[in-house]
C-alpha positions in Angstrom: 100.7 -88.1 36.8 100.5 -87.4 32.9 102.2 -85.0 31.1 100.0 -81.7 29.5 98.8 -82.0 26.2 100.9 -79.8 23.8 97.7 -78.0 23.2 96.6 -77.2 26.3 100.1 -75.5 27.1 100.0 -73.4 24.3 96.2 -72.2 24.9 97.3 -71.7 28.4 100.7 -69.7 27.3 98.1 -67.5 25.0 95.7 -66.8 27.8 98.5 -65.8 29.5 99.5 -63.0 27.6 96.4 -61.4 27.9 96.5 -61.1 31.8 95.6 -57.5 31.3 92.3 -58.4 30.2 91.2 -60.0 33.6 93.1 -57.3 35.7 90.9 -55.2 34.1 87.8 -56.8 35.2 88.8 -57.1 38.3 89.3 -53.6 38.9 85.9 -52.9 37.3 84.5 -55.5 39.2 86.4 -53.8 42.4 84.9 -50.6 41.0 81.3 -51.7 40.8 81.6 -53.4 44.2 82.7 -49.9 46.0 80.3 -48.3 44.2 77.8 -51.0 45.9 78.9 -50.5 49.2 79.6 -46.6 49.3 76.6 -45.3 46.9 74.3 -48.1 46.8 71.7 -45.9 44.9 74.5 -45.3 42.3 75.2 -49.1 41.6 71.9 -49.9 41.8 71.1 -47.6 39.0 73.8 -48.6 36.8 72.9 -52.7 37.5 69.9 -51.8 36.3 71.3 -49.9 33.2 73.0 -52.6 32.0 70.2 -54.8 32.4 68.2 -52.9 30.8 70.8 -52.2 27.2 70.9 -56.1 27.9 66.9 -56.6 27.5 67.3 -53.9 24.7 70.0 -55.7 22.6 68.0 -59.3 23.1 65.0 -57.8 22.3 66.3 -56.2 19.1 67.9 -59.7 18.1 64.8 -61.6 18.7 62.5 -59.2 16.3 65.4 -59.2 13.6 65.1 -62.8 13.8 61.3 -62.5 13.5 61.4 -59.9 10.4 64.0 -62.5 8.5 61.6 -64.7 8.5 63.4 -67.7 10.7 61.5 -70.3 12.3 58.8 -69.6 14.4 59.1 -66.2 13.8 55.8 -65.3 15.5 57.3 -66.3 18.8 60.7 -64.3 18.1 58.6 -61.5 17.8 57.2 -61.9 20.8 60.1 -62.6 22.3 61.5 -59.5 20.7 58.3 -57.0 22.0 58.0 -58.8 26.0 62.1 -58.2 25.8 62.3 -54.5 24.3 58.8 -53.5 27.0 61.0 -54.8 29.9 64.0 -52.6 28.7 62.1 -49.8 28.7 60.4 -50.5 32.0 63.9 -50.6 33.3 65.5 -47.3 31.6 62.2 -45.3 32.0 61.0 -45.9 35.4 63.9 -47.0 37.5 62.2 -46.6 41.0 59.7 -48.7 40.2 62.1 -51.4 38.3 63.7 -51.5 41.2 60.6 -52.2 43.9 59.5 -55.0 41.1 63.1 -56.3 41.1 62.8 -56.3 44.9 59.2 -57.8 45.1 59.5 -61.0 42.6 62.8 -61.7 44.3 60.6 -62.1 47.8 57.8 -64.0 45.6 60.5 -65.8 44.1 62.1 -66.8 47.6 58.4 -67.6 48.9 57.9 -70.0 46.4 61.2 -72.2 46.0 61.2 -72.0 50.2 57.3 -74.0 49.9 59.0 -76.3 47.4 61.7 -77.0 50.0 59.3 -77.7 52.8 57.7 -79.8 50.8 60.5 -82.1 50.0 61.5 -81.5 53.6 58.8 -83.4 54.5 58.9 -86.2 51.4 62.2 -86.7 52.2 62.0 -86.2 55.7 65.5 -83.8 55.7 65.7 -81.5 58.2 68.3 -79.6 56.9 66.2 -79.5 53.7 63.4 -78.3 55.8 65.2 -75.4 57.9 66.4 -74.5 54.2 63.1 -74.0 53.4 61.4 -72.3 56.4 65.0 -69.6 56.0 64.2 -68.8 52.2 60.4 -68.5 52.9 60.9 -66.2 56.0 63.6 -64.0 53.8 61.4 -64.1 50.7 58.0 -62.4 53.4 60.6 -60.0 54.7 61.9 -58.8 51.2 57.9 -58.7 50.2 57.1 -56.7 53.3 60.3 -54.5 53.9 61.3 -53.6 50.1 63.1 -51.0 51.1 65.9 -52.5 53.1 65.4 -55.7 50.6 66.9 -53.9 47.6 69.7 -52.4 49.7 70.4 -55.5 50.9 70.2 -57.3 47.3 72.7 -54.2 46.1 75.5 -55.4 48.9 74.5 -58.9 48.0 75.5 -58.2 44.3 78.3 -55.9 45.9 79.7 -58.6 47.7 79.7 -61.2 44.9 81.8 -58.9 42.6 83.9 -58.3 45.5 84.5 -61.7 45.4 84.9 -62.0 41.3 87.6 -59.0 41.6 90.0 -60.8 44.2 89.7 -63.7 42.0 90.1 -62.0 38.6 93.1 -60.0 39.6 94.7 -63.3 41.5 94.3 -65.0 38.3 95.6 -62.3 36.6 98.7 -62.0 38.5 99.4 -65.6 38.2 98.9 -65.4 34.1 101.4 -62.2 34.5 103.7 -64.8 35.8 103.5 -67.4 33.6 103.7 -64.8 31.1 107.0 -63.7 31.8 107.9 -67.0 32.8 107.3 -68.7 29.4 107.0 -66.3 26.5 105.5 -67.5 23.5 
């Protein structure tokens, strides 16, 4: 076994001082994850908040790179219109952001579960295959049953940053640690 590199140690003894930063998404992520579970309706608006000031923001950047005058600047503008029109999709008509969400997921999960069969059956992999059959049947239930589908992508996305806070704040407890342990 080889000894650290000097640098890596001291990045490491840095990152460790700001264990706050990841307690504190952890308990956000903790936060949203509740929020999932308890008020889905709540954390499904403010998922698709964010998503939309993200769309916003990218949108803004790619017609500020258009204006300027960058390379293919007709296609940042573009870029910049499609991106902005989807943000405002998602701020102005939530409901129906939502239902779209729900319904290109199930399209989505149709379409990479054919792919699967398909090289199921090139490959002759069975696993591969009963891959395949289980994201097409999910992606015709989410199509036909929207309703239930979003609630259950909310607790999906619920669970995951259930997941993200018990590792962010296990991470951050171990920096706190190493932190006291070796001040810099």
């Amino acid at each position: 076994m080889s000894a650290p590199n000097p640098g890596s140690v001291h990045l490491l003894r840095a990152v460790a001082r700001l264990w706050w930063l990841f307690a504190l998404r952890g308990l956000v992520a903790l936060g949203f994850a509740v929020l999932a579970f308890v008020l889905p309706q709540a954390g499904l608006g403010l998922m698709l908040g964010f998503l939309g000031a993200w769309l916003a923001l990218e949108g803004a950047a790619a017609l500020w790179k258009a204006i300027t005058g960058q390379h293919h600047s007709a296609w940042f503008g573009l870029d910049g219109l499609l991106s902005l029109a989807a943000a405002g999709f998602l701020l102005f008509a939530p409901a129906q952001s939502a239902l779209a969400l729900v319904l290109c997921t199930g399209v989505w999960a149709i379409a990479t579960g054919l792919v699967r069969l398909v090289l199921a059956f090139r490959f002759t992999s069975v696993l591969l295959g009963l891959l395949g059959a289980v994201t097409v049947f999910c992606g015709f239930w989410l199509v036909l049953n929207p309703e239930p589908g979003l609630l259950a992508l909310i607790w999906l996305v619920g669970a995951q940053a259930l997941l993200m806070a018990a590792l962010m704040l296990t991470l951050a407890w171990r920096l706190r640690h190493l932190a006291r342990r070796h001040p810099v």
